[in-house]
C-alpha positions in Angstrom: 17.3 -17.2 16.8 16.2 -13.3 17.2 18.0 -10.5 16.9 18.0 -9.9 20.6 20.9 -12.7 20.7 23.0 -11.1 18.4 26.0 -9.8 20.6 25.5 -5.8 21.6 29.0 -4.6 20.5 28.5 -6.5 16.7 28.7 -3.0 13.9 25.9 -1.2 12.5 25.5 1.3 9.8 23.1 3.9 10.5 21.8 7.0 8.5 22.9 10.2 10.3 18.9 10.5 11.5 19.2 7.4 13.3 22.6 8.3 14.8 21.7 11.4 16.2 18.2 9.6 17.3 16.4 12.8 15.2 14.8 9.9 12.9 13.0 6.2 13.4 14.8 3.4 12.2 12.1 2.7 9.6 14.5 -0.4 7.1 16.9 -3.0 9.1 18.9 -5.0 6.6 21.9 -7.7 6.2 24.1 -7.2 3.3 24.0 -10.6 1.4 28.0 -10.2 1.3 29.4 -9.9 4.4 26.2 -10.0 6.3 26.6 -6.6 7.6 23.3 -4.9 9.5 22.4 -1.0 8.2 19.7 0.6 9.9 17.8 3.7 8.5 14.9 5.9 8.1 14.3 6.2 4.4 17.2 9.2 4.0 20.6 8.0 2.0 23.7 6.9 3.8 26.0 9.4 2.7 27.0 10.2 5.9 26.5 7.0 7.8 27.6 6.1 11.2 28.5 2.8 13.1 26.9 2.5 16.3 26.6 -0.9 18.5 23.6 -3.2 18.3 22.8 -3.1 21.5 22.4 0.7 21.0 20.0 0.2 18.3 18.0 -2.4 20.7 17.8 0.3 23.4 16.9 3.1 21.3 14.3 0.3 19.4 13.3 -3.0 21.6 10.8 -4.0 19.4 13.7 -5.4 17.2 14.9 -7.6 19.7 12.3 -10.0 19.3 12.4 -10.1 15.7 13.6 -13.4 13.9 17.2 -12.8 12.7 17.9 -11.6 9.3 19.7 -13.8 6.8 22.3 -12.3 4.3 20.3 -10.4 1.5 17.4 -9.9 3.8 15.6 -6.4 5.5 12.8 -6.1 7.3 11.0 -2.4 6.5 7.8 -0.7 8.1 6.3 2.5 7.3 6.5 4.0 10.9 7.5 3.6 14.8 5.3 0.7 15.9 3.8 -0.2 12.5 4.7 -4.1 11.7 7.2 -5.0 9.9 7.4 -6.4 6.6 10.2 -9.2 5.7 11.2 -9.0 2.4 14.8 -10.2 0.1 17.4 -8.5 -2.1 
């Protein structure tokens, strides 16, 4: 599975950056709790917004075709169109 199946309306938390597409989703990650996605670019999440998937996909396609993050997982690059790196909680 990649995250391209996940459904479009399924919650994510995003920094304010992301939200107000001034910043590029730099960390994707699944809380190993209740599996929930948060999307940011490096800035704290103090004033974090929930946007849809699918908007996240539009705004960033390359994640689409990523291999779906388990629980306690993130995937993190350094810049728009660097690679990403895999890593675990």
């Amino acid at each position: 599975m990649v995250l391209g199946d996940l459904p479009d309306n399924l919650s994510v938390f995003v920094c304010a950056h992301v939200f107000a597409d001034l910043g590029t989703a730099v960390s994707l990650a699944r809380d190993k709790d209740d599996g929930a996605l948060a999307a940011g670019c490096g800035c704290d999440f103090s004033q974090a917004r929930v946007i849809g998937f699918g908007h996240l996909v539009g705004r960033f396609p390359e994640l689409a075709d990523l291999p779906d993050l388990a629980p306690g997982t993130y995937l993190e690059r350094d810049a728009t169109g660097a690679g990403w790196i895999r890593g675990a909680d």
